[in-house]
C-alpha atoms as an extended CHARMM CRD file, in Angstrom:
* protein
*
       222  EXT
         1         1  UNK       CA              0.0000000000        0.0000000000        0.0000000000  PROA      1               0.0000000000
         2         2  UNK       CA              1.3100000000        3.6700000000       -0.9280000000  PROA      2               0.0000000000
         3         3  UNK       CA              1.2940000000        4.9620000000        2.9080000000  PROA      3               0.0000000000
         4         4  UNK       CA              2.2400000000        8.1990000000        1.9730000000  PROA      4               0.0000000000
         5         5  UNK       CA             -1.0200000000        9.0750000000       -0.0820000000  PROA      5               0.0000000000
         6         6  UNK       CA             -3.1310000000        7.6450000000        2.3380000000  PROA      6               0.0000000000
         7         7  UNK       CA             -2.2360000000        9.6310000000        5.0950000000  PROA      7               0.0000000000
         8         8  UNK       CA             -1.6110000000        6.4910000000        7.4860000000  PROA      8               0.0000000000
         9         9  UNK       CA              1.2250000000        4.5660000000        9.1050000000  PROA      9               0.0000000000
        10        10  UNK       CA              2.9870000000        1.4410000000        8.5000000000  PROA      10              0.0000000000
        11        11  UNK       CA              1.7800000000       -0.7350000000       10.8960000000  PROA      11              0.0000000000
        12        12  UNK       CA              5.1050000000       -2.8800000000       10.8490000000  PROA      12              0.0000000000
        13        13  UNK       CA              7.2990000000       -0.2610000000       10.9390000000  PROA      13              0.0000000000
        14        14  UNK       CA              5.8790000000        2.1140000000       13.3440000000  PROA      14              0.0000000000
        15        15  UNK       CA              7.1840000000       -0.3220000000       16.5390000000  PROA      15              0.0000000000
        16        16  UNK       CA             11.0710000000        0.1840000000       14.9280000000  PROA      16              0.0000000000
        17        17  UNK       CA             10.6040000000        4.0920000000       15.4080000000  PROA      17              0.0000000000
        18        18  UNK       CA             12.1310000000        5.7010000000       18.2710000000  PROA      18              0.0000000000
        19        19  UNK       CA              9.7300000000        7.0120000000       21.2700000000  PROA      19              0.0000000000
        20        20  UNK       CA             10.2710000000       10.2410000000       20.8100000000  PROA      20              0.0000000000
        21        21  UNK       CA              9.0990000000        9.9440000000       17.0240000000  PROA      21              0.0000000000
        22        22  UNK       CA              6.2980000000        8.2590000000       18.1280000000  PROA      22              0.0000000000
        23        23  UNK       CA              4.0930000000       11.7460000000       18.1170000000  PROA      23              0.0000000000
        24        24  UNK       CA              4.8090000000       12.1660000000       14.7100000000  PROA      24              0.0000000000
        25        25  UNK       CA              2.9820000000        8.5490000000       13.7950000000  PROA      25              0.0000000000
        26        26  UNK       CA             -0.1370000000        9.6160000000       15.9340000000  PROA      26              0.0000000000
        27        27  UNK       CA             -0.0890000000       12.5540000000       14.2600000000  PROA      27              0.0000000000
        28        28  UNK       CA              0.4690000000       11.3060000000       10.6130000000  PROA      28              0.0000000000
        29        29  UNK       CA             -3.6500000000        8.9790000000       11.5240000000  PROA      29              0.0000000000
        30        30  UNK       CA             -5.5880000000       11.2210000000       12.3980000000  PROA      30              0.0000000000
        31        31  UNK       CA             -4.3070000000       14.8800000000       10.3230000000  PROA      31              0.0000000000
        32        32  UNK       CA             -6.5250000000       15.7640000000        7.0800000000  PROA      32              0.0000000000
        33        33  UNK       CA             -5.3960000000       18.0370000000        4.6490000000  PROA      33              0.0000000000
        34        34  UNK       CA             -7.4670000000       20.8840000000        5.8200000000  PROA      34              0.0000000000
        35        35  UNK       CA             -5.8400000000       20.7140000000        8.8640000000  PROA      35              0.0000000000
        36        36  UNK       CA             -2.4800000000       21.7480000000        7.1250000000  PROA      36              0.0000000000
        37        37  UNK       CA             -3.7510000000       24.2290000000        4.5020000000  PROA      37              0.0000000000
        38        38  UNK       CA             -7.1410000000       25.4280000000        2.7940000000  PROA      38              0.0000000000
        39        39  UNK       CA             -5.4180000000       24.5260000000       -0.4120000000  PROA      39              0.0000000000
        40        40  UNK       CA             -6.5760000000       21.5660000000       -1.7230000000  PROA      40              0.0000000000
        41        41  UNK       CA             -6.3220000000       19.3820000000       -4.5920000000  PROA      41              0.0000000000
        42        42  UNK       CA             -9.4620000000       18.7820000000       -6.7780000000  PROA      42              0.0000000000
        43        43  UNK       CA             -9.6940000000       15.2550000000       -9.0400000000  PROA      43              0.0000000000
        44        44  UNK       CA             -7.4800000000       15.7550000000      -12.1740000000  PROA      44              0.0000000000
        45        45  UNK       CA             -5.6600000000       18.6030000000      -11.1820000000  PROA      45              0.0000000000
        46        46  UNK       CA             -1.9550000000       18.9570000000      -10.7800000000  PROA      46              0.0000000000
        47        47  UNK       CA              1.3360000000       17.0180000000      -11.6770000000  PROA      47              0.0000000000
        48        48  UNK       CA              1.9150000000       14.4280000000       -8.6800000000  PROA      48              0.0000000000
        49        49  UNK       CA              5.4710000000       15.0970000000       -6.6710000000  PROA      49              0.0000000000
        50        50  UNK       CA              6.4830000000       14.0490000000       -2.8840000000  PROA      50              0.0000000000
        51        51  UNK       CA              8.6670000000       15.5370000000       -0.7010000000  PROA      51              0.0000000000
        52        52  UNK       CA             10.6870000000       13.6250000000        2.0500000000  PROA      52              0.0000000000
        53        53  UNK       CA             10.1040000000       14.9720000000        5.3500000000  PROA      53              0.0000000000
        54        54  UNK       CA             13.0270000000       12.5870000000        7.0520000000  PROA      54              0.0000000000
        55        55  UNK       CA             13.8320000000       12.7170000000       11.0410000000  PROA      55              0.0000000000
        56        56  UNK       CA             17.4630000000       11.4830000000       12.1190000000  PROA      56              0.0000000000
        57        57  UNK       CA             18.4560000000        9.8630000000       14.9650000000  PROA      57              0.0000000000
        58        58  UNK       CA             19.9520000000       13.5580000000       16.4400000000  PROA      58              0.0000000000
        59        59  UNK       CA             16.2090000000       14.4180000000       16.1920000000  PROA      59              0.0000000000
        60        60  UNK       CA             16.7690000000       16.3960000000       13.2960000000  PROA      60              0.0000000000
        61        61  UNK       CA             14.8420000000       17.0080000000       10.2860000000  PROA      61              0.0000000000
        62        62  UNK       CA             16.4270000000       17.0190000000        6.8930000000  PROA      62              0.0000000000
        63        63  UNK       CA             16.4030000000       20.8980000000        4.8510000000  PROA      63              0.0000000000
        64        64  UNK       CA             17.9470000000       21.7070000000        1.2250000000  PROA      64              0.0000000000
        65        65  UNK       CA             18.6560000000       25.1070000000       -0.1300000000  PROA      65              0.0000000000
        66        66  UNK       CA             17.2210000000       25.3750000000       -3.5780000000  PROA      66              0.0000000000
        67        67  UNK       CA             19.6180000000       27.0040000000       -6.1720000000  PROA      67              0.0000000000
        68        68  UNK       CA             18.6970000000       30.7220000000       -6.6830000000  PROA      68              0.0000000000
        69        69  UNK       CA             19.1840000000       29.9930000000      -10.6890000000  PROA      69              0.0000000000
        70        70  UNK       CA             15.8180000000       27.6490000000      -10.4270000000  PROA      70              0.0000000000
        71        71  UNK       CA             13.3380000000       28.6340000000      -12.2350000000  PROA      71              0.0000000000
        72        72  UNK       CA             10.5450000000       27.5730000000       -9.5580000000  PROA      72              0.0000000000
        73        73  UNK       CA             11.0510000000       28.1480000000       -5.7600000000  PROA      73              0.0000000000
        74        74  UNK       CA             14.6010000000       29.6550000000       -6.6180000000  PROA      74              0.0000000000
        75        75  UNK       CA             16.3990000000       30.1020000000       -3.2770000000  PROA      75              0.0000000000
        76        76  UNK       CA             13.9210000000       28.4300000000       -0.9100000000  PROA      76              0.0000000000
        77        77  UNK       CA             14.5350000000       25.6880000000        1.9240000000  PROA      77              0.0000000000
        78        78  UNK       CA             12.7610000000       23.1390000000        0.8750000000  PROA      78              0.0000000000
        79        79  UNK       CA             12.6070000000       18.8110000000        1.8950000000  PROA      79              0.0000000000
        80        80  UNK       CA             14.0460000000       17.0900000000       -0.6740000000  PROA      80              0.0000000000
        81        81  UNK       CA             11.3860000000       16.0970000000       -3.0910000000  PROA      81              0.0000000000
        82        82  UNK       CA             10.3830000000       16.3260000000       -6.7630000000  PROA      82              0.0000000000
        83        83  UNK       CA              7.7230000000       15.0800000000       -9.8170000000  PROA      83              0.0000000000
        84        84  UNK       CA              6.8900000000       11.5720000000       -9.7270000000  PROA      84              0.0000000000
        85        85  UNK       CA              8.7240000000        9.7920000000      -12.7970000000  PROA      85              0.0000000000
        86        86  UNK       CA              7.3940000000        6.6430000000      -14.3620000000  PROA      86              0.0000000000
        87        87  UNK       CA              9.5990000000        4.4850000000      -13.3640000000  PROA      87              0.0000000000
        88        88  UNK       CA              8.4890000000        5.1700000000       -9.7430000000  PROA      88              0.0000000000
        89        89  UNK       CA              6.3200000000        2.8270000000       -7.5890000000  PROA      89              0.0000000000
        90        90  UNK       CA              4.5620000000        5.7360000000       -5.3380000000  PROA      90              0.0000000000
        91        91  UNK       CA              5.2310000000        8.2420000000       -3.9060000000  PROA      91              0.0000000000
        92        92  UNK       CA              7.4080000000        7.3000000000       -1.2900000000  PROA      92              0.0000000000
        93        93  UNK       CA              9.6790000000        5.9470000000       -4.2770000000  PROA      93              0.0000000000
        94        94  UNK       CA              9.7240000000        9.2040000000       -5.8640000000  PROA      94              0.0000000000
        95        95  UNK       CA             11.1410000000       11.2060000000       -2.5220000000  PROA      95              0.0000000000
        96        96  UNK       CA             13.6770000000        8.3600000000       -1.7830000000  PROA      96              0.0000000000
        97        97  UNK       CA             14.9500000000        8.6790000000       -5.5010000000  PROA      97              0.0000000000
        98        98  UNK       CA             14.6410000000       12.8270000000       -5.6990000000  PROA      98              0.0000000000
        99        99  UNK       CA             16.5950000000       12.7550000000       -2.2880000000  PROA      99              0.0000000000
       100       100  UNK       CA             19.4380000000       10.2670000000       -2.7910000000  PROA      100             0.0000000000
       101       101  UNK       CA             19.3650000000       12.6700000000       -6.6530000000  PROA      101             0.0000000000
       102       102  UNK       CA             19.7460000000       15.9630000000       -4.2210000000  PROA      102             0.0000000000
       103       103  UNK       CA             21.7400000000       15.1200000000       -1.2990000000  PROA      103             0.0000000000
       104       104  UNK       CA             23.3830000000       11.7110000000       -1.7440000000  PROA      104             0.0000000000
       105       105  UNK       CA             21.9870000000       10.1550000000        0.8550000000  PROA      105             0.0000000000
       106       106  UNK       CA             21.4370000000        6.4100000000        0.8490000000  PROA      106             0.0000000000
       107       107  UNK       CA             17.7250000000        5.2350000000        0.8970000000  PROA      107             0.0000000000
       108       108  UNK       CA             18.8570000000        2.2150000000        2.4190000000  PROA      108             0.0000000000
       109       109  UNK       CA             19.2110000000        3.3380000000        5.3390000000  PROA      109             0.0000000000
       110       110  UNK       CA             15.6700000000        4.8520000000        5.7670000000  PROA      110             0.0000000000
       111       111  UNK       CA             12.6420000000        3.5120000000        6.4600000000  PROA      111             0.0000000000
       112       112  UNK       CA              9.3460000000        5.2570000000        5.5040000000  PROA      112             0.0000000000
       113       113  UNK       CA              6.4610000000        4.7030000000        8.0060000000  PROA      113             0.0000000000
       114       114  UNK       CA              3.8170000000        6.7340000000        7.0230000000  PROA      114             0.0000000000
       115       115  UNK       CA              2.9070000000        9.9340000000        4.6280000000  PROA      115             0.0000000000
       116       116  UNK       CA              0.2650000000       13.1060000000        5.0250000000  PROA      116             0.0000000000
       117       117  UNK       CA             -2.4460000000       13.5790000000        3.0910000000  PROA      117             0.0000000000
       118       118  UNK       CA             -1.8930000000       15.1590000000       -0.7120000000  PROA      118             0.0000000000
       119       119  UNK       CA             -1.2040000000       19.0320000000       -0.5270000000  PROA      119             0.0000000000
       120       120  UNK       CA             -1.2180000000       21.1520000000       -3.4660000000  PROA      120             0.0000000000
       121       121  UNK       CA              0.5150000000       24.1840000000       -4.1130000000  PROA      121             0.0000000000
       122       122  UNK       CA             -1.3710000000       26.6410000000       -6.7500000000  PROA      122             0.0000000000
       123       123  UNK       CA              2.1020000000       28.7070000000       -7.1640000000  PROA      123             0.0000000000
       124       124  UNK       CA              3.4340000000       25.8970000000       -9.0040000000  PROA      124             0.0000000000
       125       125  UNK       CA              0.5850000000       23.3130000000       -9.9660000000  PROA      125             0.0000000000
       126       126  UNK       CA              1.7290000000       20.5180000000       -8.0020000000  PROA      126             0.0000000000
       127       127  UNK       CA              0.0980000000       18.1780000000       -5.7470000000  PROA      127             0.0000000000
       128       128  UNK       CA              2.7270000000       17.1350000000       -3.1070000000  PROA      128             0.0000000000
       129       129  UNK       CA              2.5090000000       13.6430000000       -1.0110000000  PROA      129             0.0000000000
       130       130  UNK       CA              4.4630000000       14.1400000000        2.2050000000  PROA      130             0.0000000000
       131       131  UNK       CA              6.1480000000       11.0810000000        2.5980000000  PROA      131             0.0000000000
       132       132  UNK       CA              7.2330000000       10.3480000000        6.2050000000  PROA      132             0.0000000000
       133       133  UNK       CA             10.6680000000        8.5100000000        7.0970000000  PROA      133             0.0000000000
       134       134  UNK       CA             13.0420000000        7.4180000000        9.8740000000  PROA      134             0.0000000000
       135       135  UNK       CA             16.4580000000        7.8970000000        9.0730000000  PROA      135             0.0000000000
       136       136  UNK       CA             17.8040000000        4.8540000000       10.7710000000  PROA      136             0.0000000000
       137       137  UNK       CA             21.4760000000        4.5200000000        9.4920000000  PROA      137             0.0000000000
       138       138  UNK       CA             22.0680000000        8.2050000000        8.5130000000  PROA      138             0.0000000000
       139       139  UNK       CA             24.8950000000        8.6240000000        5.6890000000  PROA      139             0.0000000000
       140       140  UNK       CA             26.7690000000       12.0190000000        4.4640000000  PROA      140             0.0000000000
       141       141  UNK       CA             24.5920000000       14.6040000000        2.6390000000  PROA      141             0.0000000000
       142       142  UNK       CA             25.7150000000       17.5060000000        0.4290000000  PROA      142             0.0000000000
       143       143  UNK       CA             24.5860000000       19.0530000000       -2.8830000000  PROA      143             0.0000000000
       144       144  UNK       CA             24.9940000000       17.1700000000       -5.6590000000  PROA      144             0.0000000000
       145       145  UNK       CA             23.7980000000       19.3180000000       -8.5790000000  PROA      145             0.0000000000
       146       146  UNK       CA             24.6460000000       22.8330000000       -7.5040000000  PROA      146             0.0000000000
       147       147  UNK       CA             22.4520000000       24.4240000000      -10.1930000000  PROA      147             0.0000000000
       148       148  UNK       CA             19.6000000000       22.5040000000       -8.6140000000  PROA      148             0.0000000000
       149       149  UNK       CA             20.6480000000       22.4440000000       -4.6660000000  PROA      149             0.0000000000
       150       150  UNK       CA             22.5300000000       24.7280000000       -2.9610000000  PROA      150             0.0000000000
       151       151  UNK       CA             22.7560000000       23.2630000000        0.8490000000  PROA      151             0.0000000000
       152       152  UNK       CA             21.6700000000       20.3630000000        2.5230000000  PROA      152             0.0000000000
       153       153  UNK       CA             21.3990000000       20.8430000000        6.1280000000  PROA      153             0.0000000000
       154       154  UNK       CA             20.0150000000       18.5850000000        9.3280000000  PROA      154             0.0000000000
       155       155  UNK       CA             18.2380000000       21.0400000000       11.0590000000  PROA      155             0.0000000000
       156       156  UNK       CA             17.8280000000       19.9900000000       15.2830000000  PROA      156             0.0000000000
       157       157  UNK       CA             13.8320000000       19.8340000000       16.0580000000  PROA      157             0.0000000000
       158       158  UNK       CA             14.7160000000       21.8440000000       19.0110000000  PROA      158             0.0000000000
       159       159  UNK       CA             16.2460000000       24.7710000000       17.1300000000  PROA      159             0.0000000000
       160       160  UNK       CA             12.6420000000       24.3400000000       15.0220000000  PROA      160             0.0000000000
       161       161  UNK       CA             10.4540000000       24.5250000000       17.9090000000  PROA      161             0.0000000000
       162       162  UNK       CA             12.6170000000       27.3870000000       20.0130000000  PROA      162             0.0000000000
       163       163  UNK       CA             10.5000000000       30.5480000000       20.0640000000  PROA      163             0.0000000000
       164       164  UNK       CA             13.3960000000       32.9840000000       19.0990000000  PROA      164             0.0000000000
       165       165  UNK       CA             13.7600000000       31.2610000000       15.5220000000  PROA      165             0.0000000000
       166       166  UNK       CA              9.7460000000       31.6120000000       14.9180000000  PROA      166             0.0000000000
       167       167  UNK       CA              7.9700000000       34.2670000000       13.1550000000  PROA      167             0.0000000000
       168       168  UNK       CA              5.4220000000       34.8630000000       10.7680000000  PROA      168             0.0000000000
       169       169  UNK       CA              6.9840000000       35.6620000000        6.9270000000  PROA      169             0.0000000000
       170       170  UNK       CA              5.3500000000       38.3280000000        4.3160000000  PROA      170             0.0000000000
       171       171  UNK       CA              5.5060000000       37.7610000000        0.8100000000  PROA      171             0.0000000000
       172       172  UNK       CA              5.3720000000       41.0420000000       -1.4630000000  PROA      172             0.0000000000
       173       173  UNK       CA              2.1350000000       39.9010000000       -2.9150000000  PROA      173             0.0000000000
       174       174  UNK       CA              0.4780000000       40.0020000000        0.8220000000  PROA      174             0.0000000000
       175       175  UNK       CA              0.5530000000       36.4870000000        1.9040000000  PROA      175             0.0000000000
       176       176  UNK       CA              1.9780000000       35.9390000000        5.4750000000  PROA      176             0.0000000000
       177       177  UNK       CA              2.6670000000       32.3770000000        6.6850000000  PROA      177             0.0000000000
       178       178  UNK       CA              4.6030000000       31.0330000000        9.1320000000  PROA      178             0.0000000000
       179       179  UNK       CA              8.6410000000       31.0130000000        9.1470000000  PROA      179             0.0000000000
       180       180  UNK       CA             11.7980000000       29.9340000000       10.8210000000  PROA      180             0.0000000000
       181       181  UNK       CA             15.3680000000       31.0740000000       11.0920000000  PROA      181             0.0000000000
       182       182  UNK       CA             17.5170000000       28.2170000000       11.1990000000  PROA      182             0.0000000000
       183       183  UNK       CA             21.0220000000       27.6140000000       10.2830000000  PROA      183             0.0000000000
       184       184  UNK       CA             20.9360000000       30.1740000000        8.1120000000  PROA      184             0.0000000000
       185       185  UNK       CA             17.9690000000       29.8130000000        6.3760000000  PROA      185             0.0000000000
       186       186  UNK       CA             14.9300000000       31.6590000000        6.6970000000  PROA      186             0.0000000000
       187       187  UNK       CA             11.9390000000       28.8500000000        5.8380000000  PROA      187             0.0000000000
       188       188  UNK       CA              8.9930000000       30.5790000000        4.9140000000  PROA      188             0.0000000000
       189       189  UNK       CA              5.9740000000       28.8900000000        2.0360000000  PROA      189             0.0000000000
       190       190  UNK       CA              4.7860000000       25.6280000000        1.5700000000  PROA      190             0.0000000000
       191       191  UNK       CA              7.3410000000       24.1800000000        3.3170000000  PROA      191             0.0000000000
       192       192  UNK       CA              7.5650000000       26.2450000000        6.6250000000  PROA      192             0.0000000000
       193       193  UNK       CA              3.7740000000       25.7240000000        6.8820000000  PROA      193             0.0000000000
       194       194  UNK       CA              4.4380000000       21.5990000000        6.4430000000  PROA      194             0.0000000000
       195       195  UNK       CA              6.8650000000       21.9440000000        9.2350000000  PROA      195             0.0000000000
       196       196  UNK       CA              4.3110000000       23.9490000000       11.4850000000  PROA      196             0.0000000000
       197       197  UNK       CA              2.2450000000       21.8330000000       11.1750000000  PROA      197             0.0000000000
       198       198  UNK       CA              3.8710000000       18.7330000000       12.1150000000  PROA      198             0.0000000000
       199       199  UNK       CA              5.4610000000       20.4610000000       14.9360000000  PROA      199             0.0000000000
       200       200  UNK       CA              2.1110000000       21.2670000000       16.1920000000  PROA      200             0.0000000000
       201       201  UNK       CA              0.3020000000       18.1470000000       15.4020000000  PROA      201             0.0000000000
       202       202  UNK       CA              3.0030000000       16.5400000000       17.2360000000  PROA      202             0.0000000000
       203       203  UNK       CA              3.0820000000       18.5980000000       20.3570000000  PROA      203             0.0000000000
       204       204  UNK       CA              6.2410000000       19.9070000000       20.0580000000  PROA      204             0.0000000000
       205       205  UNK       CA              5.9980000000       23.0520000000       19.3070000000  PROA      205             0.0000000000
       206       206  UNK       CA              6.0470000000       26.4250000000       21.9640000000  PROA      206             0.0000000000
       207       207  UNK       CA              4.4220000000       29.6330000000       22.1810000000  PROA      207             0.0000000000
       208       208  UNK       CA              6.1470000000       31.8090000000       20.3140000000  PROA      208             0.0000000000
       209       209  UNK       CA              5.3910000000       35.9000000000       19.0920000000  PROA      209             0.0000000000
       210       210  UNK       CA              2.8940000000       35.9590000000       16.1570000000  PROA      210             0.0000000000
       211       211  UNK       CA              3.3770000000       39.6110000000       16.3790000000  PROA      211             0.0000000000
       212       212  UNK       CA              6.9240000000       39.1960000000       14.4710000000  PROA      212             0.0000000000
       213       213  UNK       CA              6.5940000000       39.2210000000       10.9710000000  PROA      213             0.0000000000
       214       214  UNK       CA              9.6330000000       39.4630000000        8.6250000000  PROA      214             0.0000000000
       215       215  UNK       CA              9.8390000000       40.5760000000        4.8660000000  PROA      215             0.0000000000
       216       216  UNK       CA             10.4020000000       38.5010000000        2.6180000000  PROA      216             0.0000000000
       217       217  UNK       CA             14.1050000000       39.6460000000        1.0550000000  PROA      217             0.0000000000
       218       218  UNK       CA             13.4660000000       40.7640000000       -2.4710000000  PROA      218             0.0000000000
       219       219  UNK       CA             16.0200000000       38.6710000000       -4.1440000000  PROA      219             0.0000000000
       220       220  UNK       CA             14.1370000000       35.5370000000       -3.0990000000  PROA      220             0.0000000000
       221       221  UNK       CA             10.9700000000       36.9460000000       -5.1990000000  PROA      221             0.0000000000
       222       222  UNK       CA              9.8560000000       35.0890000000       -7.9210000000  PROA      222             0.0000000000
């Protein structure tokens, strides 16, 4: 069964995941889409990608930069993730390939328990299957196409969740979402809302100011 576009958990693997990951799993049963965003994807509509949203045993979560010279999401944080090709059994098989593509990691060494329901994001068309994994024998990651991926960084759940890094970002065109300043990065769009609202769903995440709201830098405008 595809897990990751039914929005449940792997039965068999969900006793191999760590405690504190456990959350995550409860989480990943009972969350529909709506709970994540009012954008949702209609029969028929959109080209099918996944994204990899993969915890490591530092309890981490796993970030790329995306190359300012893309043509979509230039500059952005991002999971690693990408269009479904047809050589790929689901969804889960797409992330796995697009992040071992990106980063270099081995898939080997993860094991996907679960997915959230299918997203879609109207910038770009897509409709995204968040495909959950445990990243139980963690391997090197760094860019691998620069023109593609700038960074890859492992980004400590409690640097996520600590209020300081929070904030709300505004985009030029008006819409303000939720954002994070980690490692560099400031994590703002589809992405920063995934992460809130796993954090949340999870019970992980603290109060923080929704009173800060910071501009979006005009070179990451597109």
């Amino acid at each position: 069964m595809d897990w990751a576009r039914t929005g449940r958990v792997d039965a068999d693997v969900r006793p191999l995941l760590p405690a504190w990951l456990q959350p995550v799993a409860d989480f990943a049963e009972r969350v529909r889409a709506d709970d994540l965003t009012r954008f949702l994807p209609r029969d028929g509509e959109g080209r099918h990608s996944a994204v990899l949203i993969l915890f490591g045993p530092a309890r981490d979560v796993l970030l790329i930069g995306r190359a300012r010279t893309m043509r979509a999401h230039a500059g952005q944080p991002a999971f690693p993730g990408g269009a479904l090709d047809p050589g790929d059994a689901d969804a889960a098989a797409a992330a796995l390939r697009e992040a071992r593509e990106e980063t270099g990691l081995d898939p080997t060494g993860v094991r996907v328990f679960g997915g959230l329901p299918d997203l879609w994001v109207p910038v770009s068309g897509f409709v995204v299957s968040p495909v959950l994994g445990w990243w139980e024998r963690p391997t090197p990651v760094a860019p691998m196409h620069p023109a593609e991926v700038s960074s890859a960084h492992r980004i400590p759940i409690d640097d996520l969740v600590a209020p300081p890094t929070r904030g709300r970002v505004r985009h030029p065109s008006g819409y303000v979402g939720p954002g994070f300043e980690v490692d560099g990065l400031l994590v703002w769009g589809f992405t920063a809302g995934l992460l809130n609202g796993v954090l949340e769903g999870a019970g992980w995440a603290q109060p923080w100011d929704t009173a800060r709201v910071v501009d979006l830098p005009g070179d990451l405008v597109r």
